[in-house]
C-alpha angles and dihedrals in degrees: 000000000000120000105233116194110205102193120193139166076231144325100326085099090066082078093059104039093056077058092053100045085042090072099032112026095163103074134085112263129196123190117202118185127182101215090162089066097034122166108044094183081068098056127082124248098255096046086044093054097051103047091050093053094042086052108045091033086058098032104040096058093040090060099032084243103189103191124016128214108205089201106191128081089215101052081039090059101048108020111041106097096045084052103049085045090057101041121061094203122072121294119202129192141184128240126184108278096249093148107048089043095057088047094060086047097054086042091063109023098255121140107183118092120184111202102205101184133127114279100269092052084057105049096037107119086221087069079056097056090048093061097049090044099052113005097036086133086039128102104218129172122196133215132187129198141148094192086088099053090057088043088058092047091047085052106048078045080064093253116136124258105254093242087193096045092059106036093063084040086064096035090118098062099042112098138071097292100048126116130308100203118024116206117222102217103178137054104245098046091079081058086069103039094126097053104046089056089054080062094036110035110193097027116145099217110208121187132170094243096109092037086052092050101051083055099054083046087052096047098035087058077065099038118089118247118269122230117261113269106260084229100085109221093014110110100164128052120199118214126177123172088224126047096209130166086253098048089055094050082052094057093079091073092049078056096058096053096055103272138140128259109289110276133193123243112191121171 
C-alpha cells in the first residue's frame, strides 16, 4: 500500500483523484487543500512558489507520502521543478489535455479546439509550446477564467451552479463555429462537466485525469510500499489550511468518496 498525496487550491483535484483511484483502489490516499490561499490562479509566482513548497516539505515527511499529484494546472506550471528538487519521491503534475484533444479532432474531422483554463494557464508560454507541439494544424481558441473554479467549489459546499453565469462565461463559445472538442485545463472544471454540456451541447470535454492516472500506476511499480495506515477501513485522509465555515460545508463531498472526517494542517 503506497501514501498518495493529491494537493489542490481547492476541490478541482477531487477529479483527478476518482481517476487515480479508479485505476489503484487499493492504496492509501491524503487530500490536502489550501483554502487560506485559494485561489492559486490569483497569487503571484513568487508567492505561489513559495507556499507550495512551505506546505508539501513540511506535509509530505510528517505523513511518510510516497508519490505526490500536484493536482492543479496553475502550482504545475510554476512549481514543479523547486519541488522535485526538494522531494526525493515522484512528483506528478497536470498539464491541459492538448493531445489528446487534437487526436479526437482529427478522428473525426473536426478543426476547432477550445482551451477553458484560469488565466495563467492561458497566457504560459508553456500552453503555447503544447499547441505547436501537438495542434499546429489545429484552430484553438483559449478562455480564462477563474469564475469557473469558484463555481465548482459553490457547488461541492451544495450551492447551485449559477446556469446564467456560465452560460455568458462560456458566450463566446456558443454558435455554430465554436469548438468540437473543449479542454478542460484546470482541475475543477471537470467538477462541473454536466453542466457545461447543458451550455455547449456536442462537445466533446477532455481533461488530464486518465492520463494522470496511468502516470501514478508507471512510477508507483518503482516507488517502495508504504506502511499500512494505522485507521483500519480508512483509506483517504482530508486536509485544508483554514477551517472555515465553507470548508466544512465542503467536507460532505470528501465523505462521499470514502475520507475521514476534515482535518486542519497549520504550519
Amino acid at each position: 500500500m503506497a501514501n498518495i498525496l493529491i494537493f489542490d487550491s481547492g476541490m478541482g483535484g477531487l477529479s483527478v483523484y476518482r481517476e487515480v483511484r479508479r485505476s489503484l483502489p487499493t492504496h492509501q490516499y491524503f487530500y490536502l487543500f489550501d483554502n487560506a490561499c485559494f485561489p492559486y490562479g490569483e497569487l503571484g509566482e513568487t508567492r505561489l512558489v513559495e507556499r507550495v513548497l512551505e506546505l508539501l516539505t513540511n506535509f509530505v515527511p510528517k505523513h511518510d507520502i510516497d508519490i505526490v499529484v500536484i493536482a492543479c494546472n496553475t502550482a504545475s506550471t510554476h512549481v514543479l521543478p523547486a519541488l522535485r528538487e526538494r522531494l526525493h519521491i515522484p512528483v506528478v503534475g497536470v498539464v491541459p489535455a492538448i493531445k489528446p484533444a487534437a487526436e479526437y479532432c482529427r478522428l473525426h474531422g473536426f478543426t476547432h479546439i477550445g482551451l477553458l483554463a484560469t488565466p495563467g494557464t492561458v497566457s504560459r508560454s508553456y500552453t503555447a509550446e503544447l499547441v505547436q507541439s501537438f495542434a499546429a494544424d489545429m484552430q484553438v481558441s483559449m478562455l480564462g477564467t477563474t469564475e469557473l473554479v469558484k463555481m465548482a467549489e459553490d457547488k461541492l459546499a451544495g450551492l447551485p451552479v449559477d446556469m446564467t453565469r456560465l452560460a455568458r462565461v462560456l458566450a463566446p463559445w456558443r454558435s455554430d463555429d465554436g469548438p468540437s472538442a473543449l479542454v478542460l485545463g484546470c482541475t475543477h472544471f471537470p467538477l462541473l462537466a454536466q453542466e457545461l454540456s447543458q451550455c455547449l451541447p456536442g462537445v466533446q470535454l477532455v481533461d488530464s485525469g486518465q492520463a494522470i492516472a496511468r502516470r501514478v500506476a508507471s512510477l508507483l511499480l518503482q516507488a517502495p510500499a508504504a506502511e499500512a495506515g494505522d485507521e483500519q477501513g480508512v483509506f483517504g485522509h482530508v486536509y485544508c489550511t483554514e477551517l472555515t465555515a465553507k470548508a466544512q460545508a465542503q467536507s460532505g463531498a470528501f465523505l462521499g468518496e470514502g475520507f475521514a472526517g476534515l482535518k486542519t494542517f497549520v504550519i
